[in-house]
N, C-alpha and C positions, 0 to 999 in steps of 0.2 A: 693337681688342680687342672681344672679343664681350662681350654684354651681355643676361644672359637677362632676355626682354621676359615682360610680366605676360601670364598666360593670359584675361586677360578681356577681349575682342575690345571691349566698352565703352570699351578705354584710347583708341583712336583717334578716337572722335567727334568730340573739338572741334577737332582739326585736321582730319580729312577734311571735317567740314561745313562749313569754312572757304569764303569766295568765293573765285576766282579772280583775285588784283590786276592792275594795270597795270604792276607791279614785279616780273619776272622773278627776279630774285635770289632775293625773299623766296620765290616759289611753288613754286623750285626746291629753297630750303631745306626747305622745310615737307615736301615731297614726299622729298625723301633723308631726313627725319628719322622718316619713316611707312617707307620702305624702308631703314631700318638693318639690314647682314647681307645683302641680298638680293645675291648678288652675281652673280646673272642680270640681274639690272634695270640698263638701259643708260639714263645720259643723254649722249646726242651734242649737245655746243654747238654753232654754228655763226652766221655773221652772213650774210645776203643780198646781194646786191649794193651795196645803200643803206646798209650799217653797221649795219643794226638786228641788235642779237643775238638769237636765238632757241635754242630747244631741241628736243629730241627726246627724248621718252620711250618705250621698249619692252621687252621681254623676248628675249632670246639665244634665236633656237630656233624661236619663238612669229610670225615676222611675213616679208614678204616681201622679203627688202635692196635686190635688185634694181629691185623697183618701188617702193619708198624712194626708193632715189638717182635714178632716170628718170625718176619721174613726181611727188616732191615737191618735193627736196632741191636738184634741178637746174632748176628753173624758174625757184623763187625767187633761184637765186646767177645765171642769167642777167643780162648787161647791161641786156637790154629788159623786166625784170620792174620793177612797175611798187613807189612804197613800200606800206609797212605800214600802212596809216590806218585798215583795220578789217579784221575776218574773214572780210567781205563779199568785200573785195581781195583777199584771202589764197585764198579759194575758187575764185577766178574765174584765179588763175594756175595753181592745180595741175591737173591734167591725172586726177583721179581721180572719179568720181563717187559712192560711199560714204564719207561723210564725215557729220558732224555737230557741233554745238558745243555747248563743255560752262563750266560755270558753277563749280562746287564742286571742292573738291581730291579730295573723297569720288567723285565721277564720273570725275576722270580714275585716281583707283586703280583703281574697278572697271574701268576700259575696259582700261587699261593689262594689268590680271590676265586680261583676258578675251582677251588679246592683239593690241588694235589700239594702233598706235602713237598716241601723242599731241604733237601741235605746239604747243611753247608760245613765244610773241612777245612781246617786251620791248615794253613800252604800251601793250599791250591788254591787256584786261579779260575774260577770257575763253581760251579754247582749243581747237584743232580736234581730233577724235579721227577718224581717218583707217583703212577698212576694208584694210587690208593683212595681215590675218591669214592665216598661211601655217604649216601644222606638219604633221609625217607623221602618216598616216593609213593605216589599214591598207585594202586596197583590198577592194570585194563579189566578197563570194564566195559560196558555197552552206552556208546552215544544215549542220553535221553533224549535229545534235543532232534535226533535222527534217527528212531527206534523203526525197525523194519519188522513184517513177521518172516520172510524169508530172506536169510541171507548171515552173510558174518556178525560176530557180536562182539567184535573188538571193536576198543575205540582208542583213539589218541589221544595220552597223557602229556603232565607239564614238562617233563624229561626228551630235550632234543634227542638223545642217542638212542631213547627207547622206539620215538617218533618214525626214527630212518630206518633203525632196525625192520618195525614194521611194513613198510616200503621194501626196502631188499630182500625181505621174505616172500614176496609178490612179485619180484622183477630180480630177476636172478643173470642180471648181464650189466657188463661192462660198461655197456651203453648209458646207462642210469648214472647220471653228472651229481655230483652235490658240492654245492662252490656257499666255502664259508664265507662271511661278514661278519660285523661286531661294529653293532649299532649300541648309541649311547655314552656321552662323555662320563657318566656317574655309572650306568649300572651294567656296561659293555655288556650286552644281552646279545648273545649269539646267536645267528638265526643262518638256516641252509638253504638255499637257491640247486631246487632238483629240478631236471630238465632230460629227458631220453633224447642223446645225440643223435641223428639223422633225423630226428621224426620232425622236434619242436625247428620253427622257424627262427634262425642265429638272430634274426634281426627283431624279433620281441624276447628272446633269451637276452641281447645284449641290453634294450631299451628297459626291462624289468631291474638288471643289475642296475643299469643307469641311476636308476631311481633311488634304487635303496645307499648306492654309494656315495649319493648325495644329499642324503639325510643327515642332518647336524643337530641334533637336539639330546637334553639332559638324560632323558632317560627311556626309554622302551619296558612297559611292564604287562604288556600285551598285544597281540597282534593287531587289536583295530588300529594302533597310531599308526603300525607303518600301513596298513592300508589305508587310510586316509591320507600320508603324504606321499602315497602313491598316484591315489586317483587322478585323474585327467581332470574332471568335472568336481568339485567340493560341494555345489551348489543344488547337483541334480539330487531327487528323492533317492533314484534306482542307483544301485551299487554295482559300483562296476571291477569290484572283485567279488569273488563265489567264496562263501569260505566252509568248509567240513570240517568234522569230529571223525570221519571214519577212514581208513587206511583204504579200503577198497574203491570207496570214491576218488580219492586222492590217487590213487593207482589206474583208473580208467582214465580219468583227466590229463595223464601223463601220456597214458597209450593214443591220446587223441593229437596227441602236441605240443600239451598247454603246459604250462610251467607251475612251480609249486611254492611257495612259499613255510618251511618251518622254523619257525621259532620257538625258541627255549621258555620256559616257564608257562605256556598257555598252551591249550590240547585244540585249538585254533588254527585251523591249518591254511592259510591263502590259497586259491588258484585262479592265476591269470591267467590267458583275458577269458572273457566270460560274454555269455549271451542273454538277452530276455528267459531266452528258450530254456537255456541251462537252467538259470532260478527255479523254472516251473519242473523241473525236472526228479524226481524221487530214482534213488539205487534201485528199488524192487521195481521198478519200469522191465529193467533189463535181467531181472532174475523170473521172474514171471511168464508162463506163456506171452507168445507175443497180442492175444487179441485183450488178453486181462490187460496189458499193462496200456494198451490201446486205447478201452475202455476207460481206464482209471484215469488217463491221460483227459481225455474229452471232459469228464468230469470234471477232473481240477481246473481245468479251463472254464468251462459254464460258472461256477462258483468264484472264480477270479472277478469275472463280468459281474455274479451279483456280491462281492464284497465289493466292490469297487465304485457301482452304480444305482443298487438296491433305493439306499436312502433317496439317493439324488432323484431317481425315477418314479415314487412313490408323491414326494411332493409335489413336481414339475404338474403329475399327472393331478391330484388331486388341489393343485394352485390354479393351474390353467387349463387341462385338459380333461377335463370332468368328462366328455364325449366319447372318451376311448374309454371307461369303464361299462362294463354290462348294469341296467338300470338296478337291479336288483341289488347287485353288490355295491354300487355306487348308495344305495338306501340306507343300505346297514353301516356304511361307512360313515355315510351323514350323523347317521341315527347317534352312532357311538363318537361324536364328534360335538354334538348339537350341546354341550354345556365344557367342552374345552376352552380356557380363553385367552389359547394362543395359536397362533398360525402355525398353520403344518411345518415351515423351516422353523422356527423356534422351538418346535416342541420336536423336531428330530435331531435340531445340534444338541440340546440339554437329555435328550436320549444321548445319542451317541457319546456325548462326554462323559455323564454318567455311567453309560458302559466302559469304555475307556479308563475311567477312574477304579471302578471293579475290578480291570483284569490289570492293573499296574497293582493295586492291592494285593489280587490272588500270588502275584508272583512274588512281592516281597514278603509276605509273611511265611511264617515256619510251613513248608512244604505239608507238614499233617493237618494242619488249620485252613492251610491258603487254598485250596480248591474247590474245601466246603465251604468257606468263608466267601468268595464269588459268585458261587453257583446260587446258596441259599442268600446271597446278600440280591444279586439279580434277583431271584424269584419273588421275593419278598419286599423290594423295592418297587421294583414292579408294578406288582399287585396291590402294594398301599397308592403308588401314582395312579391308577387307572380308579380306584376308590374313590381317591381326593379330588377328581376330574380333574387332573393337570396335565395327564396324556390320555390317547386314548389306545385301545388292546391293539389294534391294525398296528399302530407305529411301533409300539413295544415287541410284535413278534416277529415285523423288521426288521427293526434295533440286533433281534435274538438271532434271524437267519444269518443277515451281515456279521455279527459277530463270530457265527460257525464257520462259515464260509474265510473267512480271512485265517483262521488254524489249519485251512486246508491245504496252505503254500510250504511248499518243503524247507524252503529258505527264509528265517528269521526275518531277515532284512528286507526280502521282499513284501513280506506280511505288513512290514512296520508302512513301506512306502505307499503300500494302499491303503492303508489307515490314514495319512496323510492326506494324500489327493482327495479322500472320500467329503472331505470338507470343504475345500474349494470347491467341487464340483456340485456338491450340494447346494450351496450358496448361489453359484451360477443360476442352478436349476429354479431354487425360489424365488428369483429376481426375473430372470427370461423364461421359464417353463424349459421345455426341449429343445429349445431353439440354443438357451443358455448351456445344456449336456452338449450339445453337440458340437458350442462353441469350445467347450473345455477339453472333449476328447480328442479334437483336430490342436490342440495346442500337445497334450500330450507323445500324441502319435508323431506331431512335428518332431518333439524335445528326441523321443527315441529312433527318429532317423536319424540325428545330427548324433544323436552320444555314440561315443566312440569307446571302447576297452582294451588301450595300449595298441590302438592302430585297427582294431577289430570291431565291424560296424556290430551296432546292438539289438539290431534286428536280422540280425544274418541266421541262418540263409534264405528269408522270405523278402529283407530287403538288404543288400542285394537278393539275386537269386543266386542259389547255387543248387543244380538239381540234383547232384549226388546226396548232399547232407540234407535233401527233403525229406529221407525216408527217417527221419529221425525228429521229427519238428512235430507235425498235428497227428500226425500217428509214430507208431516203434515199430515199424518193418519186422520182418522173420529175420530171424540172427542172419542166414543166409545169405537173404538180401542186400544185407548192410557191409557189402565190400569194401565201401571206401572210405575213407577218413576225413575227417570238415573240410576241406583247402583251404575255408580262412584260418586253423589252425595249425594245417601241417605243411611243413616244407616240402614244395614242388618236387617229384620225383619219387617220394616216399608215399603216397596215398593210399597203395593197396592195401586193406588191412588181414585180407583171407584170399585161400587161392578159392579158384572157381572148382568148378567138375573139372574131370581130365583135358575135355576135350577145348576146356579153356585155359588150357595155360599155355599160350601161343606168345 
């Protein structure tokens, strides 16, 4: 009969922190009486060859059966397995080399939950917890969300160990830190703090740990909560962690200084501290010739300015500043406007919302529907509003650039936070004309000198300056060029990141 257990994860201490007896019965008891209800949690009895009874603890699902019964289960029931006199014996029959021995009832729950089986032996004091962890995984595949056409095509899955794996196949030195935690009163979600010793600065390595080790909440089932109770700022739009899908990203971000965050169950990977600059930043920047990636560079910028101000700058002009239009286009503008019967800011928030509403549709619906279902829902929307004279075509293929233009940011998050602004500023603009854009953008540019990312200014290195790491900011310098490493990223001493010519290495 089920039995609803108290919410406060405190209820289990004095039995988890129990030893581990010489009395199987008892350890078994105590352990089914911590897993009441669990009815994944398997204990398999069994006795050895010798009559000694023992146990097996695991999770349905979670572990490998096969290498169970061949390389544990059947050694021990062997004729020629030798008795049970210590763990020592015990270790020396099984045929597995990841194993460890555990003390507390508290050690073999967590091991157990984390899904390695646990052997437990009648008169011994103690127990072995055995690496046989086996559970489906979804295989590497290529980032969608950060698809390049030049460059690697792995991406990061929901498996921690596959996660780091990937990393140490890129950084092949000592130097490369991974310092575990285990966040979460319920769902102890493990997560690894990676860091290249000498490079990263100790004192945002130590302020990153900081953070995460004082984190106290139920549960962790994706990377964005501990970024959120990481941030400095909760309040501001821009994020002020960077976060990837791809291992080589997360591997240049390390060579720069910066520190990493992986976590188990999401293909989500943190990197503090982070800049404006970095957001706007694409991987094929730096696989690319350096004038292409230069080029593309400039680009994404102009398009940033019209996602961000397009709308705002359109009505300002055609609310107040009718003057700066050339007569001509100002005519056709009128013309297609003359049976509208709302004012330009109304009829670009109800645009923009309306766009808005389209591309949260496109993305929740089944991926084979959802882009046609956007694209011909736009068009087709569209076109009956400009019919019905409720907008007119100039606003709508506004509406259309700003929306292109905002898929042009590499970074998700930053896409969203110009979405955001795009509507205050808007509104400024329909009430003051340009006078009101330029009240908003001097509030903005304010907000991004004051934010900070884990001690790191957010306009760095344009505010401050730093003239090394400029060759990396409104252009990408020749690989050459790019000797040095951020300084607000890297610890003093360690900058150089290439040697020169011969005739500079003095």
């Amino acid at each position: 009969m089920y039995k609803p257990f108290p919410d406060d994860p405190s209820i289990d201490k004095e039995l988890s922190g129990a030893m581990v007896s010489s009395d199987l019965a008892g350890n078994v008891t105590q352990l089914k009486e911590l897993f009441t209800d669990c009815a994944d949690v398997v204990f398999h009895p069994f006795q050895n060859h010798h009559k000694t009874a023992a146990t097996v603890v695991y999770i349905r699902g979670m572990i490998n059966m096969e290498l169970l019964d061949g390389y544990v289960l059947s050694p021990l029931k062997h004729k020629d397995s030798a008795p049970a006199e210590s763990l020592s014996n015990i270790c020396e029959q099984i045929t597995i080399s990841d194993y460890k021995e555990l003390q507390t009832i508290g050690d073999i729950v967590n091991d157990v939950l984390d899904g390695r089986p646990v052997l437990i032996i009648d008169k011994l004091a103690g127990a072995l917890s055995l690496g046989l962890t086996s559970f489906e995984k979804r295989s590497i595949e290529e980032p969608l969300a950060e698809s390049v056409v030049r460059g690697p095509r792995e991406g990061f899955i929901e498996t921690l160990e596959v996660n780091t794996s990937l990393i140490r196949r890129r950084l092949k030195t000592p130097a490369l830190k991974l310092v575990s935690f285990t966040v979460g009163r319920y769902s102890k979600t493990e997560l690894n703090v990676a860091y290249i010793q000498g490079i990263a600065k100790p004192e945002v390595v130590d302020q990153v740990m900081h953070q995460i080790s004082r984190i106290d909440i139920d549960g962790v089932v994706e990377s964005g909560i501990i970024e959120e109770l990481m941030e400095g700022d909760n309040y501001s739009p821009f994020p002020q962690v960077q976060i990837t899908e791809r291992p080589d990203v997360a591997t240049s971000c390390l060579l720069e200084g910066r520190v990493i965050i992986i976590t188990d169950n999401t293909p989500m990977v943190l990197i503090a501290p982070t800049t404006f600059w970095s957001m706007l930043q694409s991987p094929e920047d730096y696989y690319q010739r350096f004038i292409i990636g230069t080029l593309i560079r400039w680009l994404r910028y102009l398009f940033l300015l019209i996602a961000m101000l397009a709308p705002a700058v359109y009505v300002a002009v055609l609310t107040f500043h009718q003057e700066m239009v050339p007569t001509t286009l100002l005519l056709r503008v009128a013309k297609s406007r003359e049976e509208i019967p709302f004012p330009a800011l109304l009829e670009a928030l109800i645009m923009e919302v309306t766009f808005e509403a389209l591309r949260e549709a496109g993305v929740r619906l089944p991926r084979q529907v959802g882009s046609a279902v956007s694209i011909v829902g736009a068009l087709v929307i569209g076109q009956a509003a400009i019919q019905a004279g409720l907008v007119s075509a100039p606003m709508v293929m506004v509406v259309a650039i700003t929306g292109i233009s905002s898929f042009m940011m590499p970074q998700y998050p930053t896409s969203i936070a110009l979405r955001i602004l795009r509507f205050p500023i808007m509104i400024l603009s329909g009430i003051l004309g340009l006078f009101g854009l330029i009240i908003a953008m001097l509030f903005i540019i304010s907000h991004l000198c004051i934010l900070r990312s884990f001690g790191v200014p957010y306009l760095a290195p344009l505010s401050p300056i730093y003239p090394n790491a400029l060759k990396d900011v409104l252009i990408r310098a020749p690989r050459s060029e790019m000797k040095w490493r951020p300084a607000f990223y890297t610890k003093k001493g360690n900058l150089k990141r290439q040697r020169g010519k011969p005739d500079e290495r003095q």
